[in-house]
C-alpha positions in Angstrom: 36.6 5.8 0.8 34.1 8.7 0.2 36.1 12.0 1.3 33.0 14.1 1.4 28.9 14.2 0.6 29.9 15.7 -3.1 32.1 12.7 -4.3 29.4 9.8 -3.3 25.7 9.3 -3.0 25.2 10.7 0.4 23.1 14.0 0.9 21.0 13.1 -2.6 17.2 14.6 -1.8 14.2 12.6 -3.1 14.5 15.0 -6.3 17.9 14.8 -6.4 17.6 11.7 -8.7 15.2 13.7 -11.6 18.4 16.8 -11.6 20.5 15.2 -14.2 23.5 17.7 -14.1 23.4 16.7 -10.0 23.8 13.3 -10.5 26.4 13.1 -13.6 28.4 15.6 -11.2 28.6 13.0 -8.6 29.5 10.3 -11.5 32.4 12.3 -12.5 33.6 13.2 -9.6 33.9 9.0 -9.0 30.5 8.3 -7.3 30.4 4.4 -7.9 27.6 4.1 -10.1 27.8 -0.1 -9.1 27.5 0.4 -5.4 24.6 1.0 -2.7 23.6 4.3 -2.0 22.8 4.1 1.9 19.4 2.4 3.1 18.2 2.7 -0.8 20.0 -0.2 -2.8 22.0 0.5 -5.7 21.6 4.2 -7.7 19.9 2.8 -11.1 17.3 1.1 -8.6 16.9 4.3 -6.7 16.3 6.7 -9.8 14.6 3.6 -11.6 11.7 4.3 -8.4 12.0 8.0 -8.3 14.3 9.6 -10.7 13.8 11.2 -14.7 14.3 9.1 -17.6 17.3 11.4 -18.8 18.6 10.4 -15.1 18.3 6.3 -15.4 19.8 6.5 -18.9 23.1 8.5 -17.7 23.2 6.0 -14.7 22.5 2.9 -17.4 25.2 3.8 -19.7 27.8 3.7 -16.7 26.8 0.6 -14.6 28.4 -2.7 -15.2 24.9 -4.8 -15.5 21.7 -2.7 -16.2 19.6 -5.8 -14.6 21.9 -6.1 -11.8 19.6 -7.3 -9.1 19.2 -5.9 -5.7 17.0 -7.9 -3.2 15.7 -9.9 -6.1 14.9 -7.4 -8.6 16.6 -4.9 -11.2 16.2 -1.9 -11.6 14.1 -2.2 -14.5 11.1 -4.0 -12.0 11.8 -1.1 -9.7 10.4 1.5 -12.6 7.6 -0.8 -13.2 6.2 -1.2 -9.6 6.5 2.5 -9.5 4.8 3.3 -12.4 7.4 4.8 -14.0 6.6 3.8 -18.1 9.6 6.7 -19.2 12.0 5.2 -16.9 11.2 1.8 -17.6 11.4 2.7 -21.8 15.0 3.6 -20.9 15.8 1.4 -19.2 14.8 -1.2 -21.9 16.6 0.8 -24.1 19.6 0.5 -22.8 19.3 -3.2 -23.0 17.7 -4.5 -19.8 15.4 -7.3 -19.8 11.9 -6.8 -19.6 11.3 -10.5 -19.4 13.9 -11.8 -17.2 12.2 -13.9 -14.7 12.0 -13.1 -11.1 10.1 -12.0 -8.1 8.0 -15.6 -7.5 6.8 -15.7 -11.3 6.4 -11.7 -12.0 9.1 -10.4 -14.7 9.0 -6.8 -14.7 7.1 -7.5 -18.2 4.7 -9.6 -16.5 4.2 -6.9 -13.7 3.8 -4.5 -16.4 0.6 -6.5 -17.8 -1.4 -5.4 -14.6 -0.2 -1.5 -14.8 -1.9 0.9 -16.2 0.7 1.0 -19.0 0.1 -3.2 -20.4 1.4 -2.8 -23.7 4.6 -1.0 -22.3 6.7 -3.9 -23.5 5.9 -6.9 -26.5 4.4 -10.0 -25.3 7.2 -12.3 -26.9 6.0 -15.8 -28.0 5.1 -18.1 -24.8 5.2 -15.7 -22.3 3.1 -16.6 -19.8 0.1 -13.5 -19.2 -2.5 -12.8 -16.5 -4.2 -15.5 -15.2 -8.1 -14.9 -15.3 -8.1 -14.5 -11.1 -4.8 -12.2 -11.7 -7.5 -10.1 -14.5 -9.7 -9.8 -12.5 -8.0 -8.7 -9.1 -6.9 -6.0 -11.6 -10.1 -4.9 -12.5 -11.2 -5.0 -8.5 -8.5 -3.1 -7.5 -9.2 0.0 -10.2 -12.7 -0.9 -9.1 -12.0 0.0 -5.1 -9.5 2.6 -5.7 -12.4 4.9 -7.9 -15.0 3.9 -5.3 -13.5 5.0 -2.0 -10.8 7.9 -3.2 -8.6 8.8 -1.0 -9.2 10.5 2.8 -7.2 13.6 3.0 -6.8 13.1 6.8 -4.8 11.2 8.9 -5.9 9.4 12.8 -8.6 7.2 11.3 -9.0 3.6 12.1 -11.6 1.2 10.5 -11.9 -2.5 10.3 -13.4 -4.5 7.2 -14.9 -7.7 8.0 -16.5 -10.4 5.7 -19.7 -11.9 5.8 -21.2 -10.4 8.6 -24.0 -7.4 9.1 -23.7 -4.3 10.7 -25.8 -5.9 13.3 -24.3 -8.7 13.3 -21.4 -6.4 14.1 -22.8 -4.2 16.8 -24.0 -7.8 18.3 -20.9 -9.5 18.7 -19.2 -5.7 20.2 -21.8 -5.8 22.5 -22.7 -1.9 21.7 -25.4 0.0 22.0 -27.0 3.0 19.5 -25.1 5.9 20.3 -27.4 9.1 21.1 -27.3 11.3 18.5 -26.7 14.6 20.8 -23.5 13.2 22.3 -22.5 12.4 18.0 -23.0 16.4 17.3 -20.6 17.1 20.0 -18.1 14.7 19.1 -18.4 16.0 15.4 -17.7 18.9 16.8 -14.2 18.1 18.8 -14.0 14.6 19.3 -10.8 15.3 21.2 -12.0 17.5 23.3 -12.8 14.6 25.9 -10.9 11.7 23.5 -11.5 9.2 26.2 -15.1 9.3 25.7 -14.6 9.6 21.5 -13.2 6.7 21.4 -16.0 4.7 22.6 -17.8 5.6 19.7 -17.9 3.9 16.2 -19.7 4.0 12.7 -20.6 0.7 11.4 -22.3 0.3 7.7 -23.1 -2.6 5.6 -21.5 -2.5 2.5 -21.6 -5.3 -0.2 -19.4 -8.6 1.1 -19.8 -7.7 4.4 -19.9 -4.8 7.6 -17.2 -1.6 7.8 -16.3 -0.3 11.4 -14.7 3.5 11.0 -13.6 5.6 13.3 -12.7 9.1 11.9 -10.7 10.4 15.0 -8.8 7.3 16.9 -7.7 3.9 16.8 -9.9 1.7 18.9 -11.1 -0.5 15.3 -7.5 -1.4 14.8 -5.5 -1.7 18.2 -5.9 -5.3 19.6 -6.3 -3.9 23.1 -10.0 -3.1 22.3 -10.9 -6.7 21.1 -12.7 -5.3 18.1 -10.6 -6.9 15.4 -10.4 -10.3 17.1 -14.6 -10.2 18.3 -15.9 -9.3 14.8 -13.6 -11.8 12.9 -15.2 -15.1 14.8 -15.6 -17.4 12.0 -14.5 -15.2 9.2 -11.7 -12.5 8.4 -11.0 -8.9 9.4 -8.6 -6.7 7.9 -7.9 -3.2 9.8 -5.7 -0.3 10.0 -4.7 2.8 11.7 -3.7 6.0 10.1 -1.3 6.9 12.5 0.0 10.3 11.9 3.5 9.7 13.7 4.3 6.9 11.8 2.3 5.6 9.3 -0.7 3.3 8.5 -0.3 0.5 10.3 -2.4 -2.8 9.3 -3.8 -5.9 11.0 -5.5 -9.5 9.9 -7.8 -11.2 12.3 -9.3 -14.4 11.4 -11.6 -16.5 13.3 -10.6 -14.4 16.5 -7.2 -14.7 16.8 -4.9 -12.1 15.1 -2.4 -13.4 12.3 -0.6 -10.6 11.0 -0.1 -6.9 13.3 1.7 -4.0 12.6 2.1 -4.8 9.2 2.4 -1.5 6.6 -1.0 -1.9 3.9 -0.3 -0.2 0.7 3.4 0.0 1.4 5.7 -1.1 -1.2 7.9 -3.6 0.8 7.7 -6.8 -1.0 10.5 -10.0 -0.9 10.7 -12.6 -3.8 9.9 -15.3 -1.5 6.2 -14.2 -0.8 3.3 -15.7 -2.5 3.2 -14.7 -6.0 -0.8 -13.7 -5.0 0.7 -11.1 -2.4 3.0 -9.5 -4.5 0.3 -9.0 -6.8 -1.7 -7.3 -4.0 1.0 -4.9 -3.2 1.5 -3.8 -6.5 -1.9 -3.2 -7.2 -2.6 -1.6 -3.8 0.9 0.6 -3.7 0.0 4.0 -1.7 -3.8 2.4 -1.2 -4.2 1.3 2.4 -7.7 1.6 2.5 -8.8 -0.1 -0.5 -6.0 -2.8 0.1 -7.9 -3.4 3.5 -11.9 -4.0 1.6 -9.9 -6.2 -1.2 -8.5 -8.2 1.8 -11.9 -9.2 3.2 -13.3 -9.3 0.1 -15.7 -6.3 0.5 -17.4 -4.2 -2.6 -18.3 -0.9 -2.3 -19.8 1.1 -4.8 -19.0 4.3 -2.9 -16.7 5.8 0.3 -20.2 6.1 2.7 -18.6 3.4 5.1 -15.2 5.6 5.8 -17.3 9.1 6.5 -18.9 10.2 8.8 -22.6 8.8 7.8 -22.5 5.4 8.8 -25.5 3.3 8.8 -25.6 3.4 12.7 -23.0 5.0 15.3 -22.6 2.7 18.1 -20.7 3.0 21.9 -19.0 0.3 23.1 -19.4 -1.1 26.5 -16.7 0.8 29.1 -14.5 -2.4 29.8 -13.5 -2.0 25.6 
């Protein structure tokens, strides 16, 4: 039993696994360098995702397996999803697998080959690569991720739908043009009557399909406004909320009815068990909400117009939205 928060793993910050002299304390003191730090897995997973290299060697050299697995990965996976090359190098060198297979087909080596480091580890003989649809969902990703940056705010909501105009859009919402006096005064404090901002959306045409934004609420993403479910009739919507209490939260609408709510876009919680095609997609878009939503429904922007606040045409919804 753990007598206090200096002789385990408890009360270890986020940069408490990059302060080697922290962690070897805790080693010598008889932290159990083979058990589960609380909520987090086991310690060479956890500094494997955030810690130093110097960190996930001394942590290496004391576990019993270094490609123990936890939740159908080692530790070694954990560095590459995170894009962690150095911790990943010592990992390797301390003799874990690169290539040990895993994760519905993606070896952290494999992995690895769509990162921005590919020739972190040598291809041995046989092994399989990238498929040309995994190449170039690589290249779209780096694509969307330069295109539309990343919003510095939070409380946005937007919904990317395929195949369909902006009018086609603002048809099947049943809006009407917004007039452009009541837009300057919602620029200006959209919360200051929020009821009556949140009738109001930007819709642009973008390359694939239609964007709906909303810089300041959540009516393109909740379900209670029908948006999602009207502007996916035969086709697909992906949407999302930046909610500032608690996260981006995601939905998937297709052909009107809603699939998939309040899932987490551009988190990092992926299980072995998930389509080899979706694990993929998390990787890619890891901390990329935004883009991982336009990659969904298959959109191509060249450029982040559709997510400010110059959309092709600002539109009010009709009251009973």
């Amino acid at each position: 039993m753990v007598a206090n928060n200096e002789t385990g793993w408890s009360g270890i910050g986020w940069d408490g696994w990059t302060n080697l002299s922290l962690i070897r304390a805790r080693l010598d003191a008889g932290a159990d360098p083979n058990s589960e730090v609380f909520f987090l897995g086991r310690p060479l997973h956890v500094a494997a995702e955030r810690g130093s290299p110097e960190v996930v060697a001394e942590l290496a050299r004391r576990v019993d397996d270094v490609d123990a697995e936890h939740e159908g990965r080692t530790a070694l996976w954990e560095a590459v999803f995170n894009n962690r090359p150095g911790n990943a190098l010592a990992l390797v060198t301390a003799g874990a697998d690169p290539w040990r297979p895993m994760m519905n087909g993606w070896s952290p080596g494999r992995l690895s080959l769509a990162s921005p480091t590919p020739d972190l580890f040598p291809l041995p003989d046989g092994e399989v690569v990238l498929s040309a649809t995994e190449a170039a969902a690589v290249a779209e990703a780096r694509h969307l991720i330069t295109a539309l940056g990343r919003l510095e705010h939070d409380g946005f909501s937007l919904a990317c739908v395929a195949d369909i105009t902006a009018a086609e859009a603002a048809r099947r919402l049943e809006a009407v043009p917004a007039d452009d006096d009541e837009i300057e005064e919602i620029m200006d404090d959209p919360f200051s009557d929020f009821d009556d901002s949140l009738s109001v959306i930007g819709v642009t045409d973008v390359p694939g399909g239609c964007v709906v934004f909303q810089p300041w609420g959540y009516i393109a993403y909740t379900s209670g406004s029908g948006v999602a479910k009207r502007l996916s009739a035969g086709t697909v919507c992906y949407a999302m909320y930046a909610n500032p209490k608690s996260g981006n939260q995601g939905a998937v609408a297709r052909d009107g009815v809603i699939e998939e709510w309040d899932t987490h876009p551009g988190g990092g919680s992926v299980s072995p068990d998930e389509p080899a095609e979706e694990i993929l997609a998390t990787y890619l878009y890891h901390y990329q909400a935004v883009a991982y939503c336009f990659a969904g429904a298959g959109l191509r922007p060249t450029d982040a117009r559709s997510i400010t606040e110059q959309p092709d045409m600002w539109l009010r919804l009709p009251e009973r939205d």
